[in-house]
C-alpha positions as CSV (number, residue, x, y, z in Angstrom):
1,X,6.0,-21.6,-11.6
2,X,7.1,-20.4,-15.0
3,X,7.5,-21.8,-18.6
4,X,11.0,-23.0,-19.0
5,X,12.3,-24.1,-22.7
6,X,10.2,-25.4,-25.4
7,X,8.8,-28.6,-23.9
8,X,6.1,-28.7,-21.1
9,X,8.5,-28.1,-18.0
10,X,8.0,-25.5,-15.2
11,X,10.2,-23.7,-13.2
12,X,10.4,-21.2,-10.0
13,X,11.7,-18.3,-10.7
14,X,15.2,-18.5,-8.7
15,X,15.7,-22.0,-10.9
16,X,15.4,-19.7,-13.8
17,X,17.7,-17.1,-12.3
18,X,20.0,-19.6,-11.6
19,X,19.7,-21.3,-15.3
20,X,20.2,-17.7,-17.2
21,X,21.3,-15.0,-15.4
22,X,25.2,-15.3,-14.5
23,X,25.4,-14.6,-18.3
24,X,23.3,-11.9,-19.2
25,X,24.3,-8.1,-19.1
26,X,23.6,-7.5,-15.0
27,X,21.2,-4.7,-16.5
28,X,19.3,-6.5,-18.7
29,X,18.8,-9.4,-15.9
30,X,17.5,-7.2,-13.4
31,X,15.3,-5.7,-16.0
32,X,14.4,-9.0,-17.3
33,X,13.8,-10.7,-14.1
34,X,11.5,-8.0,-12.8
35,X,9.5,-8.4,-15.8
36,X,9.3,-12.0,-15.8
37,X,7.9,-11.6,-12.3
38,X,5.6,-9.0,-12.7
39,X,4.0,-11.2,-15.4
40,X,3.4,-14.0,-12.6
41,X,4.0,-17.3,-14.5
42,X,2.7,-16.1,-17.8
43,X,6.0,-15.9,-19.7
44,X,9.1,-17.9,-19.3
45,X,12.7,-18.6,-21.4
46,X,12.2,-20.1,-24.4
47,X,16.0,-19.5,-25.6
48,X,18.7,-17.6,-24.4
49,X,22.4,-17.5,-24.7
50,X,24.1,-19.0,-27.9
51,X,27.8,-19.8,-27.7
52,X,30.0,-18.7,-30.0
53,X,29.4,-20.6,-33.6
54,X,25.9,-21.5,-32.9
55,X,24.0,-19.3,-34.6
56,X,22.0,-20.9,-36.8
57,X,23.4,-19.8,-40.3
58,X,19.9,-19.2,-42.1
59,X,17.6,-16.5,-43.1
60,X,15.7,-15.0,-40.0
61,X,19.0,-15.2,-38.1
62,X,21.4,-12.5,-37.1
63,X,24.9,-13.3,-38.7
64,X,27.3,-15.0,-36.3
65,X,28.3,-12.6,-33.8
66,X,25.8,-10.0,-34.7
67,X,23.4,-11.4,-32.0
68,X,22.6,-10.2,-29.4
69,X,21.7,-13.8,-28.0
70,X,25.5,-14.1,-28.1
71,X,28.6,-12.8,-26.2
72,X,28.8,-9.1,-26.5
73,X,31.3,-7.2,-24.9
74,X,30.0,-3.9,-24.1
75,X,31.8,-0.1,-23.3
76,X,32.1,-1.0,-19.7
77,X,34.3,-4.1,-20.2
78,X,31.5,-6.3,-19.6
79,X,30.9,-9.2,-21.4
80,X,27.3,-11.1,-21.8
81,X,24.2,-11.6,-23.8
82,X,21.3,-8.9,-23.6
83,X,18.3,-10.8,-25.7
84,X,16.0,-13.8,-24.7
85,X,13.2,-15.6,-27.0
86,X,10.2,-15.8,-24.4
87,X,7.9,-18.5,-24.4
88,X,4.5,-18.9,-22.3
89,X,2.1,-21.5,-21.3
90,X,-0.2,-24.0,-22.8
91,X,-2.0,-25.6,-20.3
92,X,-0.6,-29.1,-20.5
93,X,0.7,-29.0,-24.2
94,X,3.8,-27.5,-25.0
95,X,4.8,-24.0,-24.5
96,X,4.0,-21.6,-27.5
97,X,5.4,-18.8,-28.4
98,X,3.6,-15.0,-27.0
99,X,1.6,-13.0,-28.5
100,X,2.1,-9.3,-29.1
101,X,-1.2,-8.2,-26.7
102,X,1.5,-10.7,-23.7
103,X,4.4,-8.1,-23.8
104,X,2.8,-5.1,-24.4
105,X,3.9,-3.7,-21.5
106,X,7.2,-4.6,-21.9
107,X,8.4,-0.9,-22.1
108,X,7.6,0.0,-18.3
109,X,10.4,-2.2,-17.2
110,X,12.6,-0.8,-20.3
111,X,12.4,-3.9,-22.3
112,X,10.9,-4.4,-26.1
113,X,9.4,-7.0,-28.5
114,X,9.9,-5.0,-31.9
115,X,11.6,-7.2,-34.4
116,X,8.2,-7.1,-37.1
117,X,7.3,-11.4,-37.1
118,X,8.8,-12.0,-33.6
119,X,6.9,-11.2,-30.7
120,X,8.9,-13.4,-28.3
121,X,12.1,-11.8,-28.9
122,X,12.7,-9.4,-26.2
123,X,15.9,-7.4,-25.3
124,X,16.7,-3.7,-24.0
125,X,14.8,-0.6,-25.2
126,X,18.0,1.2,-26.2
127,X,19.1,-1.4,-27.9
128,X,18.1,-2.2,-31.6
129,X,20.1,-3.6,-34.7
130,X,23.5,-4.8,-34.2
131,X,25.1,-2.7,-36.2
132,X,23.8,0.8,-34.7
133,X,24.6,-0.2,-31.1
134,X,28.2,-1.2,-32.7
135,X,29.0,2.1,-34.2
136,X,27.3,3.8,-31.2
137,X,30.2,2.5,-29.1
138,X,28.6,-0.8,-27.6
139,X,27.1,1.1,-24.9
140,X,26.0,-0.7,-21.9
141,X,22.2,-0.6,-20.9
142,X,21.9,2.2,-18.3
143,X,20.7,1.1,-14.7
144,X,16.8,2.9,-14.7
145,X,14.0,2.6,-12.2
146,X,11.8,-0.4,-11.8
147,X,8.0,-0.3,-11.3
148,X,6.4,-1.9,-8.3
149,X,5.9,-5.4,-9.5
150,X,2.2,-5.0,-7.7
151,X,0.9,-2.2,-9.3
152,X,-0.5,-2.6,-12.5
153,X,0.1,-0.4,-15.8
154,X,-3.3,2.4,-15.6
155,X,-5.1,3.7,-19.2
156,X,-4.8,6.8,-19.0
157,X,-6.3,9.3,-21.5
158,X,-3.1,11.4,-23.2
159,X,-3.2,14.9,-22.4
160,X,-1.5,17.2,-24.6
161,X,1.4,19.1,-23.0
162,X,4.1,21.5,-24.1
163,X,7.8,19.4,-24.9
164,X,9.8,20.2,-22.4
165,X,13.3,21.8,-23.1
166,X,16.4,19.7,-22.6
167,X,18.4,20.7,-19.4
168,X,22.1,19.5,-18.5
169,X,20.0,16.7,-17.0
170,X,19.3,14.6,-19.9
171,X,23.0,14.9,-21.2
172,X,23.7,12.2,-18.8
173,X,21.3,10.1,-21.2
174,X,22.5,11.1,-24.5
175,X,23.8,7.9,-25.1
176,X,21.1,6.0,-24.1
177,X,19.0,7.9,-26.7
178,X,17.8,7.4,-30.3
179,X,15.9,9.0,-32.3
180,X,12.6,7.0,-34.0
181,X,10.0,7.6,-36.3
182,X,7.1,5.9,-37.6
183,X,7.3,5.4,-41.1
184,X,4.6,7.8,-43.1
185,X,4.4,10.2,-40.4
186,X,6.3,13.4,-39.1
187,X,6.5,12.6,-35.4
188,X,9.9,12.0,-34.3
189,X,10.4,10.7,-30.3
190,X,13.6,10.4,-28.2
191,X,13.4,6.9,-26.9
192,X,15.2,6.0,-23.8
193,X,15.5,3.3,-21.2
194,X,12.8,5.3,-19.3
195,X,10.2,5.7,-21.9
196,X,9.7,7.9,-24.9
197,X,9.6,11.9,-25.5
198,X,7.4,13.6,-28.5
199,X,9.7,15.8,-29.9
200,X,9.3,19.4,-31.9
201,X,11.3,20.3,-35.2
202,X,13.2,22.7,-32.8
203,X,14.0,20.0,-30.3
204,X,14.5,17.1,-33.0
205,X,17.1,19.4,-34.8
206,X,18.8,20.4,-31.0
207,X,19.2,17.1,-29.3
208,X,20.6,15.9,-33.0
209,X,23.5,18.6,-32.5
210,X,23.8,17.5,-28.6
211,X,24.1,13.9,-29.7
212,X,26.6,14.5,-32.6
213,X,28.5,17.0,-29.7
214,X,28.5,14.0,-27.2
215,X,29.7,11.4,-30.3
216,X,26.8,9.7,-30.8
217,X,24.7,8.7,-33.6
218,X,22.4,11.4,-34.4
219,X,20.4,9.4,-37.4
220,X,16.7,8.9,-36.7
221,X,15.5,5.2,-37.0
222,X,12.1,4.8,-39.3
223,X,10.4,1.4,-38.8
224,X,7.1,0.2,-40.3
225,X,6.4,-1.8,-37.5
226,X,3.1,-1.5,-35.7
227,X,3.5,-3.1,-32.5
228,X,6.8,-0.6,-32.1
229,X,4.8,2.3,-32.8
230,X,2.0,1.2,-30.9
231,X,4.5,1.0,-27.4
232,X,6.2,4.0,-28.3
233,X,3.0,5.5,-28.4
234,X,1.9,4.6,-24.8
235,X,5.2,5.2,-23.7
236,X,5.0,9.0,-24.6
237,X,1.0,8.8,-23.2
238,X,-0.6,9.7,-27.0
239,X,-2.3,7.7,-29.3
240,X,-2.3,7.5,-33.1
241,X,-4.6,10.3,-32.8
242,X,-1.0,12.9,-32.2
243,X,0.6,11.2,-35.5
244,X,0.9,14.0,-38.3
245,X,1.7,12.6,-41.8
């Protein structure tokens, strides 16, 4: 059974399928359903879609229609919501909000908690501020694979390995790519639905052409927030020992 809202109730997991999912992106269901189920009953839907004029006009709040809580309509024609506020349990007292350590491993199934003060708000990997995935052209969240729900994430220890060149390949994921860094530091990665890539000043300056070539947004995205740098970090398999001010 799984949290369900902000009270005490429980669910099963096709009740909260049924409750949230015809209205989602079909990407970011499957995504967020696999997830949900991989955690087995830890986290649950807190909030999830906001009609149109509901968004609560006050500071901490995306302006009305800049949610992503809300009705989007993406490249593809489709039209949902892509972001969920999680809740989990608290024994027999009401459901409390996650903490960061709960969705840590939110990357594997190409989701994120990133938004600094907000670790129950989870949405697609690709997808960050509004306004960026606007003037990006609304792309849709591309289809990736899924872990095995039964195998569990392995620490591994990072071993350093040359950055592979681009190939024709990973033109099919140029626009499901931006460019991050962590603020104070050099490092730039290419993060995708997939994961994240360590990239070189050679490579950095390369995939920037190939993204402005394919119409994208080539400008790289510094955030100061830990908990993003700490998944980007595992997602690429280095550790804040790699980081180069």
């Amino acid at each position: 059974m799984y949290p369900d809202s902000y009270g005490t109730n429980r669910i099963t997991l096709d009740q909260m399928k049924a409750k949230h999912a015809a209205k989602m992106h079909p990407e970011f269901a499957r995504r967020f359903f696999a997830y949900i189920e991989a955690k087995g009953g830890l986290l649950g839907v807190g909030g999830g879609w906001r009609a149109t004029g509901s968004q609560p006009d006050k500071s901490g709040f995306a302006p009305e229609g800049q949610s992503f809580h809300q009705d989007q309509t993406f490249a593809s024609g489709t039209v949902g919501y892509s972001a969920v506020d999680l809740v989990t349990g608290n024994g027999s007292a009401k459901h409390k909000a996650p903490a960061w350590a709960d969705t840590e491993d939110a990357g594997r199934w190409g989701l994120h908690t990133f938004i600094n003060g907000e670790p129950w708000h989870i949405q697609c990997n690709e997808m960050r501020g509004w306004s960026t995935w606007r003037n990006a052209g609304r792309p849709d969240p591309h289809t990736i694979a899924l872990p095995d729900r039964l195998t569990p994430a392995t620490p591994s220890t990072p071993t350093p390995t040359p950055t592979p060149t681009p190939t024709e390949e990973d033109d099919n994921m140029l626009n499901a790519t931006s460019l991050w860094r962590p603020k104070g530091y050099s490092n730039v990665f290419a993060v995708t639905p997939d994961g994240a890539r360590h990239l070189g000043a050679e490579t950095t300056e390369d995939l920037k052409r190939r993204l402005i070539a394919a119409g994208q947004n080539p400008k790289v995205i510094v955030s100061d927030h830990p908990q993003e740098l700490k998944s980007v970090l595992a997602l690429a398999g280095l550790t804040t020992a790699d980081l180069v001010k």
